[in-house]
C-alpha positions as CSV (number, residue, x, y, z in Angstrom):
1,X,81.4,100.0,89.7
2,X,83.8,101.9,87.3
3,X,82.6,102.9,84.5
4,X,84.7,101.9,81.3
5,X,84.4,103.7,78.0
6,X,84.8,101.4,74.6
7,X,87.9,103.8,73.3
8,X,89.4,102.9,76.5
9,X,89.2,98.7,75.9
10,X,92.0,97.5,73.8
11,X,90.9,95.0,71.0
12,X,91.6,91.9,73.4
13,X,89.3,93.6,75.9
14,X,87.0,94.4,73.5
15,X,86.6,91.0,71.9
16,X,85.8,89.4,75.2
17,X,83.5,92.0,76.3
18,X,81.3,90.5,73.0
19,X,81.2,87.0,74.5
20,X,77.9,86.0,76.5
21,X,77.9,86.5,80.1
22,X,78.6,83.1,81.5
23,X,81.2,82.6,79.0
24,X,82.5,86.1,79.3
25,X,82.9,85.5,83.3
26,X,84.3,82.1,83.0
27,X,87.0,83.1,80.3
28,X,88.3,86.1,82.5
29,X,88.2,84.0,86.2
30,X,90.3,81.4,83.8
31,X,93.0,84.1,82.1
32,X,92.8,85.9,86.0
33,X,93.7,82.5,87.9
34,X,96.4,81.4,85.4
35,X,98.1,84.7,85.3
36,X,98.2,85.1,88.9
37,X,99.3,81.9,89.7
38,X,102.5,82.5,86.8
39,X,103.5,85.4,88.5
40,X,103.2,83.9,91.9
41,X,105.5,81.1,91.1
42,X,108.4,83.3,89.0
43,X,107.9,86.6,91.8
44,X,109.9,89.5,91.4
45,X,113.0,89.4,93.2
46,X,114.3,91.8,95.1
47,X,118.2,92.7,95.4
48,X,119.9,96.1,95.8
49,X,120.1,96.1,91.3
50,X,116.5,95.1,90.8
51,X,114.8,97.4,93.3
52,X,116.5,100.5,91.3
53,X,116.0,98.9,87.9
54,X,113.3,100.2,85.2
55,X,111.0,97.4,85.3
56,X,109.3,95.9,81.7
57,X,105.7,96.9,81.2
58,X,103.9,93.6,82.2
59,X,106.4,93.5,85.5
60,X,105.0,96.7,86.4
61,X,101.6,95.9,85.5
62,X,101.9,92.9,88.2
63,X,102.4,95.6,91.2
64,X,99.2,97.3,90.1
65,X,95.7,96.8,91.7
66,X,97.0,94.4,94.3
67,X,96.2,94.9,98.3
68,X,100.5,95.0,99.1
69,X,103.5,93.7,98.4
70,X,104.4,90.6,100.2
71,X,107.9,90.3,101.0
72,X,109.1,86.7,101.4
73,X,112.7,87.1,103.5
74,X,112.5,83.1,104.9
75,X,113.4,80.4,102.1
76,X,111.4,77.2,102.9
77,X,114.8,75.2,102.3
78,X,117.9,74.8,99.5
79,X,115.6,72.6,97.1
80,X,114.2,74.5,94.1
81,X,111.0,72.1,94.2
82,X,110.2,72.8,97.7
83,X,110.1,76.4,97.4
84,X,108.1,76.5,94.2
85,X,105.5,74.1,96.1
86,X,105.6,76.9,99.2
87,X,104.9,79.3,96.6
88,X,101.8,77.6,94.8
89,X,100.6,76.5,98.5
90,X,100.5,79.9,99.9
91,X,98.5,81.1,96.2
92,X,95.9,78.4,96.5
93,X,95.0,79.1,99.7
94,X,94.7,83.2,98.4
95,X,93.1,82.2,95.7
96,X,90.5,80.5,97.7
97,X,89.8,83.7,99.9
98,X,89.6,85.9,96.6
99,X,87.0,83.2,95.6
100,X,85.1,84.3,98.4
101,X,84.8,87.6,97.3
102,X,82.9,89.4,94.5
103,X,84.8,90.8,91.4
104,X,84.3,92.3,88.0
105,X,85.5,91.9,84.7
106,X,87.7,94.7,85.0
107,X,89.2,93.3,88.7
108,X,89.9,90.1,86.5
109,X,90.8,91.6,83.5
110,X,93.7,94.0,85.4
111,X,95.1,91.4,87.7
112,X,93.3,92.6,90.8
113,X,94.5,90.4,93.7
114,X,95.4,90.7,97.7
115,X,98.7,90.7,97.5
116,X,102.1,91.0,95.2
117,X,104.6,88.3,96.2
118,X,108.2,89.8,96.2
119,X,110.9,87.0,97.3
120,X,113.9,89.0,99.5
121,X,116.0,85.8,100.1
122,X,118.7,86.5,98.2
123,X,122.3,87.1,99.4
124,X,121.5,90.5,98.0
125,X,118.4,91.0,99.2
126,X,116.6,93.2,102.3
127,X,116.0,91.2,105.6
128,X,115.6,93.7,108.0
129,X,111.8,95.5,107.7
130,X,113.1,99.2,107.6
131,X,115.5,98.5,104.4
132,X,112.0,96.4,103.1
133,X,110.0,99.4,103.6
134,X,112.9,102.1,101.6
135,X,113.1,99.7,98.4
136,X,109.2,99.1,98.9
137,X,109.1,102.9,98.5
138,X,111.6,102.8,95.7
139,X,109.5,100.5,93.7
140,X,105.8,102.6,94.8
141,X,107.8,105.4,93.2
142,X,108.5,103.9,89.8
143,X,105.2,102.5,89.2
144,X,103.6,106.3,89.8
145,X,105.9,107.7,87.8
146,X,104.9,105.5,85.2
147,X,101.0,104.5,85.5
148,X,98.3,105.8,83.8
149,X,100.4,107.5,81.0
150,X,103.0,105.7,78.8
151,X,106.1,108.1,78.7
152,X,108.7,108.5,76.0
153,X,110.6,105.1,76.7
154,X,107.4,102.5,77.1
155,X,106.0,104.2,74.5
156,X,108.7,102.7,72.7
157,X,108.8,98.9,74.3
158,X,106.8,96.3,72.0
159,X,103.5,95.2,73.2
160,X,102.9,99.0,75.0
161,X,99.3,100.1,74.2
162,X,98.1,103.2,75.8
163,X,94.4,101.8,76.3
164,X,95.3,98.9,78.1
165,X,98.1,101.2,80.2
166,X,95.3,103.8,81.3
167,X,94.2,101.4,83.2
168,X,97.1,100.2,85.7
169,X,97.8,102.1,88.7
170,X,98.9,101.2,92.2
171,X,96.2,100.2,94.7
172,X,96.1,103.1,97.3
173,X,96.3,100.2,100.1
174,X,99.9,99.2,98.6
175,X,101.4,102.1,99.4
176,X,100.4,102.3,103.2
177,X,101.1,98.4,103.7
178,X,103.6,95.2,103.3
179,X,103.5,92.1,104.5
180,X,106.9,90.6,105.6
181,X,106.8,86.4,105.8
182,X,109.9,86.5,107.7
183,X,109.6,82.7,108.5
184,X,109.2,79.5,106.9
185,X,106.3,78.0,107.3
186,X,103.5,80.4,106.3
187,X,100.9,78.0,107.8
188,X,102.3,78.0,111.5
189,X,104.0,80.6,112.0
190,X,103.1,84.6,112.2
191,X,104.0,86.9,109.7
192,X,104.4,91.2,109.7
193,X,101.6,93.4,108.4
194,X,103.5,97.0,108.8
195,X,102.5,100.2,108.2
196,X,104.6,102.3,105.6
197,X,103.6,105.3,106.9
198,X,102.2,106.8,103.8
199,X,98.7,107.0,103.9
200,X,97.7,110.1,101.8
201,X,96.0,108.4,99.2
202,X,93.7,106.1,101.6
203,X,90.3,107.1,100.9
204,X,88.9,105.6,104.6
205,X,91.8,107.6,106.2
206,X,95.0,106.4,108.2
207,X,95.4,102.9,109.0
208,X,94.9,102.4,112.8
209,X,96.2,99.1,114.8
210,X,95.3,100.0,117.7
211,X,91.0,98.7,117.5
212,X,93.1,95.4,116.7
213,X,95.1,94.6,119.9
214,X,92.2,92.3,120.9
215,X,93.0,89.9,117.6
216,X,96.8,90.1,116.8
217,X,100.2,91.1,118.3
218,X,100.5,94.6,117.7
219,X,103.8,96.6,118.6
220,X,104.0,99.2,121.5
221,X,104.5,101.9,118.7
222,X,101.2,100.4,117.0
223,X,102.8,100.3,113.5
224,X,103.2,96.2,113.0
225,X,101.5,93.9,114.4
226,X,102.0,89.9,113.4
227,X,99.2,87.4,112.8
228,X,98.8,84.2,110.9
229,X,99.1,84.2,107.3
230,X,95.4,83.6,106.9
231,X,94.4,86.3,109.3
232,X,96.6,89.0,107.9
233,X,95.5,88.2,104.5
234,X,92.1,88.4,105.2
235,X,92.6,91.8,107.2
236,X,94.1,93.2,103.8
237,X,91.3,92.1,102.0
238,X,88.9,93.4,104.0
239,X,90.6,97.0,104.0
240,X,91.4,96.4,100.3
241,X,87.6,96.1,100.0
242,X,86.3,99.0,102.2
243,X,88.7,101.2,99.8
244,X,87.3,100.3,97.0
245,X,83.7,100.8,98.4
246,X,84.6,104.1,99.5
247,X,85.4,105.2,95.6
248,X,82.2,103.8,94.6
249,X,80.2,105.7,96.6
C-alpha cells in the first residue's frame, strides 16, 4: 500500500483521515461513487479543438489513476435522454465490478477507476482507431507534462493545491491501452481493446494478446482484439490490478 505522509494530505484529506474507520470508508466510497458517476454522465469530449486544448485542473485530474480511456465513437440514438441513460447503464454495471474489488482510501480519495469515458461522436470527432490512438497520445502527453508538479500556469488557476496535485498521475496501463465502443449497444455487441503501443512504463512488461486467442477475437497482427463490454472491462481490471501489485512489491 503507498505510503502517504501528513504534509502531503491537503486539509480536506486530512479532516477525513480523523473520522473513525467505518465512517471514514463509508464517506470516501460515497464522495468516490458520486464523483465518478458526474463525470461519467458530462465525459470529456473529444473534437480536433479539445484534444489540443489545456485542460482545467479537475478535467485532468479525471484522466488520472484510471485503467484507459474509453472512447465512445457510436451514439445510442438523437435523444439527449437516451444517451445519458446509456451512459449511467454502462457506469452501474462498472461500478458493480469495482465493487468487487478491494481499494483504499487513497484509490477512493484520487478517483481510481477502470476506465475514463471519452465520447468521440461528434461531427468533429475521431471515428477511425488510428486518429483515436494520435489524440489519445495527445492527451497522455498533456497530463505528463503536467502531473505531479503544478507549473507556472496551474499554479495560478483557483482551487490548484500542490498537495492534493502530487498525487495525480496517469495510470501506467492508460498509456498502453483504449477501449473503442464503436457500436451501440454496449450490452450485445463487442467492443476494441487496442494496444497503443507504448508500453515503457508497464511494470509486468509488454502487453501480449496472443495467450488470449482462446477467449476473444484477436487480430492477425495481435494488437486489438474485441470482446464484450463486460469481458474487456474485466481484462483491464485485472491488468490494472496486477500493475498495481507489481509496485507494491
Amino acid at each position: 500500500m503507498e505510503q502517504i505522509k501528513l504534509g502531503q494530505l491537503t486539509d480536506r484529506e486530512l479532516s477525513l483521515l480523523s473520522m473513525s474507520t467505518s465512517d471514514l470508508n463509508n464517506a470516501h466510497i460515497k464522495r468516490h461513487y458520486e464523483h465518478q458517476k458526474a463525470v461519467h454522465l458530462s465525459p470529456f469530449i473529444l473534437t480536433r479543438a479539445s484534444r489540443h486544448s489545456r485542460m482545467d485542473l479537475e478535467t485532468m485530474y479525471d484522466f488520472c489513476h484510471k485503467g484507459c480511456a474509453m472512447y465512445v465513437t457510436a451514439q445510442p440514438g438523437p435523444d439527449a435522454a437516451l444517451r445519458q441513460k446509456h451512459l449511467l447503464d454502462m457506469f452501474d454495471h462498472l461500478y458493480g465490478l469495482v465493487g468487487q474489488k478491494q481499494m483504499t482510501d487513497m484509490d477512493l480519495l484520487r478517483g481510481r477507476f477502470p476506465c475514463k469515458f471519452v465520447t468521440s461522436w461528434t461531427p468533429n470527432s475521431p471515428r477511425e482507431v488510428g486518429d483515436i490512438l494520435a489524440a489519445h497520445r495527445d492527451l497522455c502527453a498533456q497530463v505528463r507534462l503536467r502531473q505531479k508538479k503544478l507549473d507556472a500556469e496551474d499554479a495560478a488557476m483557483p482551487g490548484a493545491e500542490p498537495a492534493r496535485h502530487k498525487g495525480f498521475e496517469l495510470h501506467p496501463l492508460f498509456r498502453a491501452l483504449i477501449v473503442v465502443m464503436d457500436r451501440p449497444d454496449w450490452e450485445q455487441e463487442d467492443v476494441l481493446l487496442v494496444r497503443t503501443g507504448d508500453d515503457r512504463s508497464l511494470r509486468c512488461g509488454p502487453i501480449d494478446f496472443d495467450p488470449l486467442r482462446f477467449s476473444f477475437n484477436v487480430d492477425d497482427d495481435g494488437n486489438t482484439l474485441r470482446g464484450t463490454f463486460a469481458k474487456v472491462m474485466e481484462l483491464v481490471m485485472d491488468m490494472m490490478q496486477r500493475e498495481d501489485e507489481k509496485v507494491q512489491e
